[in-house]
C-alpha positions as CSV (number, residue, x, y, z in Angstrom):
1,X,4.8,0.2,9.2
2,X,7.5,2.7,8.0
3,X,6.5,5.4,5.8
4,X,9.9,7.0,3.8
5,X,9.7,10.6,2.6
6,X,12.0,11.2,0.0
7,X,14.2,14.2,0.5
8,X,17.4,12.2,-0.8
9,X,18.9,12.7,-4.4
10,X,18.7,9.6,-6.8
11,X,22.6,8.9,-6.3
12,X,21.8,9.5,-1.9
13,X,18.7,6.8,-2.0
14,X,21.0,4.2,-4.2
15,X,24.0,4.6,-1.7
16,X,21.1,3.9,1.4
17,X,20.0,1.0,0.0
18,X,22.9,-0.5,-1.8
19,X,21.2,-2.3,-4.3
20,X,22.3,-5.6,-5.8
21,X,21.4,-8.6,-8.0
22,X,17.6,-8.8,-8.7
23,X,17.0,-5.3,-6.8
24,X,20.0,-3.3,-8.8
25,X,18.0,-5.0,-12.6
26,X,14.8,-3.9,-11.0
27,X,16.5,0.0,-10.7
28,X,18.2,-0.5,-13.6
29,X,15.2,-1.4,-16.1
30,X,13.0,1.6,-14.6
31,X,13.9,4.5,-17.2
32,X,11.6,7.1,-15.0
33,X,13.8,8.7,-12.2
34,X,10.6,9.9,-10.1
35,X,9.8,5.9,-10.0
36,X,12.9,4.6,-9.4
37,X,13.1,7.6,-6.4
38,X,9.3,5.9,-5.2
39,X,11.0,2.3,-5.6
40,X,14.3,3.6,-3.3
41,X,11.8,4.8,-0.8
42,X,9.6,2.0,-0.7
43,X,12.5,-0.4,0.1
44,X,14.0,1.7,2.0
45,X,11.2,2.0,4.7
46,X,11.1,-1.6,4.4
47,X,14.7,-1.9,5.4
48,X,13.8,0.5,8.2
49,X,11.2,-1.8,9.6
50,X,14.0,-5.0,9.6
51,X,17.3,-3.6,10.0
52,X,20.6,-5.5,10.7
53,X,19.0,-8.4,8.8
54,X,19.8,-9.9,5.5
55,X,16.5,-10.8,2.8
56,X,15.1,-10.9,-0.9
57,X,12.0,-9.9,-1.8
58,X,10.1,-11.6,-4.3
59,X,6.6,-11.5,-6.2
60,X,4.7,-14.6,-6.1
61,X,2.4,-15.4,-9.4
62,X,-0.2,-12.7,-8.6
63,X,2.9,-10.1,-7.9
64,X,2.7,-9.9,-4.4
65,X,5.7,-9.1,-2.9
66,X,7.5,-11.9,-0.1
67,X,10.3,-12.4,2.1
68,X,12.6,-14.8,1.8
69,X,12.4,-14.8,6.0
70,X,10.1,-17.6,7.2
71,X,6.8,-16.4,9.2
72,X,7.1,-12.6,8.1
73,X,4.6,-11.0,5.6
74,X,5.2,-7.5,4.1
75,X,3.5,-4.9,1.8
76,X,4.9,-2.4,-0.1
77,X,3.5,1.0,-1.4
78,X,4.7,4.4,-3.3
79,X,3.4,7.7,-3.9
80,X,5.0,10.9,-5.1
81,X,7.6,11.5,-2.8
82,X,7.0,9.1,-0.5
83,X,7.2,5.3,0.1
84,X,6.0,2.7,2.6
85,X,6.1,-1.1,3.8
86,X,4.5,-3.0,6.5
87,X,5.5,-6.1,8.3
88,X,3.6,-8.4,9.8
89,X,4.4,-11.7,11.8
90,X,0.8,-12.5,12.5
91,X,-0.7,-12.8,9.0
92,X,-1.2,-11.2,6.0
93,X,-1.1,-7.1,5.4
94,X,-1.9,-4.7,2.8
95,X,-0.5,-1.5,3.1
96,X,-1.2,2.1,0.8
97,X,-0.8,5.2,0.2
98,X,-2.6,8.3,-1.3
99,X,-2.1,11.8,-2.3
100,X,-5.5,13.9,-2.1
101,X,-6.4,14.3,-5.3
102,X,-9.2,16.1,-7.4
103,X,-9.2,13.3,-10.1
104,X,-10.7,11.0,-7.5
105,X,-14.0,12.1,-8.7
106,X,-13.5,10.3,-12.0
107,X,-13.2,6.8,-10.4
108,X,-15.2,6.6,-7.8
109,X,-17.9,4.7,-9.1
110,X,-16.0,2.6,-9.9
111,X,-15.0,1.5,-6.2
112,X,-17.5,3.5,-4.2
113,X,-19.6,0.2,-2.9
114,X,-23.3,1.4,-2.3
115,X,-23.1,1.7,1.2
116,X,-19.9,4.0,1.4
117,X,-21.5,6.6,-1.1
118,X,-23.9,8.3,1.6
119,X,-20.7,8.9,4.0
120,X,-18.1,9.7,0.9
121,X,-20.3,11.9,-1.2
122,X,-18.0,14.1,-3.3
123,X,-15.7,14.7,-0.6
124,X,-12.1,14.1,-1.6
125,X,-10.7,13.5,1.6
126,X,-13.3,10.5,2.7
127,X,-13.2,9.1,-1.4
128,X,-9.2,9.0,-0.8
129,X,-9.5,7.3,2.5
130,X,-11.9,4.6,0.8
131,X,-9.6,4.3,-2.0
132,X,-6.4,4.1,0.0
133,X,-8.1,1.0,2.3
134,X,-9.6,-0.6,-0.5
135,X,-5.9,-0.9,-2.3
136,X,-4.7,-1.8,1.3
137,X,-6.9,-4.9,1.3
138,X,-6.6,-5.7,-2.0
139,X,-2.6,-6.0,-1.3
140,X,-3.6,-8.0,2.0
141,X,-5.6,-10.5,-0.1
142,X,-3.0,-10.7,-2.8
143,X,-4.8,-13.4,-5.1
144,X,-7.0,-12.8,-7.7
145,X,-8.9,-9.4,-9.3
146,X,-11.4,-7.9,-7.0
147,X,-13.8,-5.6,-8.0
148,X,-13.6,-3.0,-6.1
149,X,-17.1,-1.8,-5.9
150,X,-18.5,-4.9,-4.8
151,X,-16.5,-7.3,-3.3
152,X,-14.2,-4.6,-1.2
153,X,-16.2,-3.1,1.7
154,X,-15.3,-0.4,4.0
155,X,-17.2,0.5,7.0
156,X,-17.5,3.9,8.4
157,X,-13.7,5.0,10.0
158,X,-14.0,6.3,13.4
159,X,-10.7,7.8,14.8
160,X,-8.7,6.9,12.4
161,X,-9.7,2.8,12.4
162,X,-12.4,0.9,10.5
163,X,-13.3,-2.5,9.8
164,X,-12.7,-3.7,6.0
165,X,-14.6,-6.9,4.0
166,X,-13.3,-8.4,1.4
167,X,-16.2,-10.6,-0.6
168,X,-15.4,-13.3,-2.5
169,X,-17.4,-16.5,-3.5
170,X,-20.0,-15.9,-1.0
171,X,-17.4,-15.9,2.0
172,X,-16.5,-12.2,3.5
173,X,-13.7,-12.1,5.8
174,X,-13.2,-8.7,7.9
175,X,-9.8,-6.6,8.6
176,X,-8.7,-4.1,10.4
177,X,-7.8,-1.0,8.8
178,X,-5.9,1.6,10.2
179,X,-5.4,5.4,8.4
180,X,-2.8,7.8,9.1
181,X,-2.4,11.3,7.5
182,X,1.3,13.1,6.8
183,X,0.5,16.8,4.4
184,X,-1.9,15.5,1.9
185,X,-0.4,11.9,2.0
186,X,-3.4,8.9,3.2
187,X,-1.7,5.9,4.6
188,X,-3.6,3.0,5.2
189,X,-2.9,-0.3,6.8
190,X,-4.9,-3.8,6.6
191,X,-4.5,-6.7,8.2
């Protein structure tokens, strides 16, 4: 995983990644400059975990990002001022990140599964490390909606690791989830 703070300008990121084709319509159709800077990064840290070779990314029909390159699976993230990818050559992987927020509060019912409230509680730090691995496996599954509060689990993290479920149709398949913390910035792997 690569995680990209952005301390470039606009016109700096565009001359680091060199845009073109698909990529350079993508930038082009995003009016927002904060976005397209989150976009820049994202790709960029991407680029950072595969340099030297050439690739496309595309979505597939549930808009989860591929590489043209046989047997590698990515996953792409962006926050304010940061972006992030990860790679994987062993299967699929989610990746996410999270500014620690006081808004948090709002949704968490809404993906706090029953088990995670006693840990959680109101605490913004273990709602946004919830949050940030339930978006993590939600990228690593990649298919169809999830609800969040019941068919994404996450156990208890101990040292920075956890194990995820995802629920679906009566089968649950567990992955590992890794966090990270940079400033206020979660970052959360799954795979």
């Amino acid at each position: 995983m690569a995680i990209w703070k952005t301390e470039e300008t606009l016109d700096e990121l565009i001359s680091l990644f060199a845009p073109s084709g698909e990529d350079q319509a993508i930038l082009d159709g995003n009016k927002i400059e904060s976005k397209k800077l989150e976009w820049l990064s994202a790709r960029l840290a991407l680029k950072a975990l595969i340099p030297g070779l050439k690739y496309e990314v595309y979505k597939d029909q549930f808009g989860k990002p591929h590489l043209n390159l046989e047997g590698l699976h990515i996953s792409i993230s962006h926050a304010k001022g940061f972006g992030a990818a990860a790679l994987s050559s062993v299967g699929p992987i989610g990746i996410d990140i999270e500014h620690e927020r006081p808004q948090i509060h709002r949704i968490a019912h809404k993906f706090l599964h029953e088990s995670e409230k006693p840990w959680a509680g109101e605490d913004i730090t273990k709602l946004t490390q919830i949050w940030c691995a339930k978006e993590a496996l939600y990228k690593l599954h990649g298919r169809t909606q999830l609800i969040f509060a019941e068919q994404l689990k996450v156990n208890l993290p101990t040292n920075g690791t956890a194990l995820g479920a995802i629920i679906e149709n009566g089968i649950t398949s567990s992955h590992a989830l890794q966090w990270q913390k940079m400033e206020d910035l979660w970052c959360c792997v799954g795979y």
